[in-house]
N, C-alpha and C positions, 0 to 999 in steps of 0.2 A: 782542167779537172776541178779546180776550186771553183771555178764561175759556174759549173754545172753543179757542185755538190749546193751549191749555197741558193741555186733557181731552184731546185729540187726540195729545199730545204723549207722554201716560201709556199708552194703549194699543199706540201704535210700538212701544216701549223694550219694554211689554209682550210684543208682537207677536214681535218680534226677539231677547226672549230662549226666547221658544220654542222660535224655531226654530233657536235656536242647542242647544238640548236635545234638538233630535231630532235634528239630522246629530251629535252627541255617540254619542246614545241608536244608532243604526244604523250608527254606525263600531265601537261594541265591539262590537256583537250582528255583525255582518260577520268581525270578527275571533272573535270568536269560533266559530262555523262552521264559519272557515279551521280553527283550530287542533285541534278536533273532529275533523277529517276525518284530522289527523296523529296523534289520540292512541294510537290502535292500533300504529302506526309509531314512537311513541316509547318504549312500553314496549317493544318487541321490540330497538331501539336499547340501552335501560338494561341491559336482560337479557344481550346480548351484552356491553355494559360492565362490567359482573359477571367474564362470564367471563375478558375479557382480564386485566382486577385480578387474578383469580386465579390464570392462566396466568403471568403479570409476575413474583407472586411466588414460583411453583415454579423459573423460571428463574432466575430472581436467586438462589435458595438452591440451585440446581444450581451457579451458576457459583462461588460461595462456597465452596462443596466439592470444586470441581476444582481453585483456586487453592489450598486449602488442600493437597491433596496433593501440588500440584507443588513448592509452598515445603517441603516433607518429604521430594523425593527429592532423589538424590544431584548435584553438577554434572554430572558427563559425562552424565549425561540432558538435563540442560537443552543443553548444548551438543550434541545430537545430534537435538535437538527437534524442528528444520523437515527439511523432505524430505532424511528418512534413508533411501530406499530410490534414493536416485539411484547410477548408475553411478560409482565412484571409483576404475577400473583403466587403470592406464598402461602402456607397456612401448616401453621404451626400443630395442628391436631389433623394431621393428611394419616388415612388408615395407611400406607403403607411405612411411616413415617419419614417422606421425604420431604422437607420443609418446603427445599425451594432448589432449582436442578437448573443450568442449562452453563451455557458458554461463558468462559472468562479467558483474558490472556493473565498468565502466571509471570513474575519475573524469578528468574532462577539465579539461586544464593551463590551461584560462581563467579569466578574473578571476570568474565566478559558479562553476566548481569545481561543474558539471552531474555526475551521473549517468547513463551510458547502454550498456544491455546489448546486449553484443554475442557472436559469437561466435569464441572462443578457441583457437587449437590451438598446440602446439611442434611444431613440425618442421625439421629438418635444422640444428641446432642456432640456430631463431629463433623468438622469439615473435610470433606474428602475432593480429590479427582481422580477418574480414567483415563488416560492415554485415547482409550480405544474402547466403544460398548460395551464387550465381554471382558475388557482387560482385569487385572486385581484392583479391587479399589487401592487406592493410596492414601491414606490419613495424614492430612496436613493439621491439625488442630484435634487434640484427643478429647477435650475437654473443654466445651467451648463456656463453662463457667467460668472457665479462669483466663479472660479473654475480654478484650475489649475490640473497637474496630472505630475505623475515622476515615474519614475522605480524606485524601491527598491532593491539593495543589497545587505545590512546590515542586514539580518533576517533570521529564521531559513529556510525557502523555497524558493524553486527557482522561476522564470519567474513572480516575485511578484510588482505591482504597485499600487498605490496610490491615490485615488482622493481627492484632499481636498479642501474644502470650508468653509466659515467664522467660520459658526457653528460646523462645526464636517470633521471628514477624514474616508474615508473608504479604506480597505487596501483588495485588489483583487489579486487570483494569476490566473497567465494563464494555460494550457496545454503543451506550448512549447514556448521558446524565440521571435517565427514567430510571433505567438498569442498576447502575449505580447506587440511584437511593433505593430502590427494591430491596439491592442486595445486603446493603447497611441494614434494614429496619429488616429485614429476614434474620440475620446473626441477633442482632439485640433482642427483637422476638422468641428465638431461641436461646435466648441463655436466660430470658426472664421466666419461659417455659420452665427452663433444665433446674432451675432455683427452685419452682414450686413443685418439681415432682419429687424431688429428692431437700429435706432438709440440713440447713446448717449441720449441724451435728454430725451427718456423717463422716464430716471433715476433722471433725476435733481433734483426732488420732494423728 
């Protein structure tokens, strides 16, 4: 009984390694098939990968040569850089009396010192913004006699200036360096306006 159980016992192990050789043997032959069926799909794949490679590096040596001529031109290019074709005309005797109107970003006197663009006009000797066309104006400078203004350098964004009066300062960035000094010589225009329409005196009190 033992020389049978242990005959018996060689042929299982045998048995079982077969068949462990064929679900082997018809898992790659399956996969391979599958992967058959994609080979066509994969060279058309590489092929386009090819082209992208090559594309990458025409662009990359385009932009190589457009840094290089920007670092060649002169600064006031660079400061006229971003939308130089925007509007920069004021006029301080406009019948409706808006001096000078359009986009600024505002920095806001809160403790994160957010960013948010809004829209700007001077009129009747005040700085105001909207939110929104129809919104309430908001008067940020009531009295732009009592008021200076200056370009800002020293901060983290560019074409950035300054209004400041007794109470408080507000700190404005432009669009472009053009914008910038627009907006500057539009406030000093209007506060040398607001001088001669009303004299000293009224202040004396």
């Amino acid at each position: 009984q033992i020389n049978v159980l242990q005959a018996k016992k060689k042929f299982e192990i045998l048995d079982a390694m077969l068949s462990f050789m064929h679900a082997q043997y018809t898992f790659f032959q399956q996969g391979y098939s599958l992967l058959h069926e994609l080979d066509p799909y994969m060279k058309k794949l590489a092929t386009e990968l090819d082209q992208l490679v090559i594309d990458s590096a025409v662009e990359k040596r385009e932009m190589e040569h457009k840094h290089a001529l920007i670092q060649q031109r002169p600064l006031f290019y660079l400061q006229d850089f971003s939308y130089d074709d925007s509007k920069v005309e004021f006029n301080v005797d406009a019948p409706n009396g808006v001096v000078m109107e359009g986009y600024l970003f505002k920095r806001a006197s809160n403790a994160f010192k957010t960013w948010n663009r809004r829209w700007f006009s001077i009129q009747n000797s005040q700085l105001v913004y909207q939110k929104k066309l129809k919104d309430v104006l908001t008067v940020v400078v009531e009295d732009l006699r009592l008021c200076t203004v200056k370009p800002c350098e020293d901060i983290e964004r560019r074409f950035c200036f300054e209004v400041v009066s007794p109470t408080k300062s507000c700190m404005l960035q432009a669009d472009s360096e053009k914008l910038r000094q627009a907006w500057i010589q539009a406030v000093q225009a209007s506060i040398a306006s607001a001088y001669r329409e009303s004299p000293d005196s009224y202040y004396i009190e």
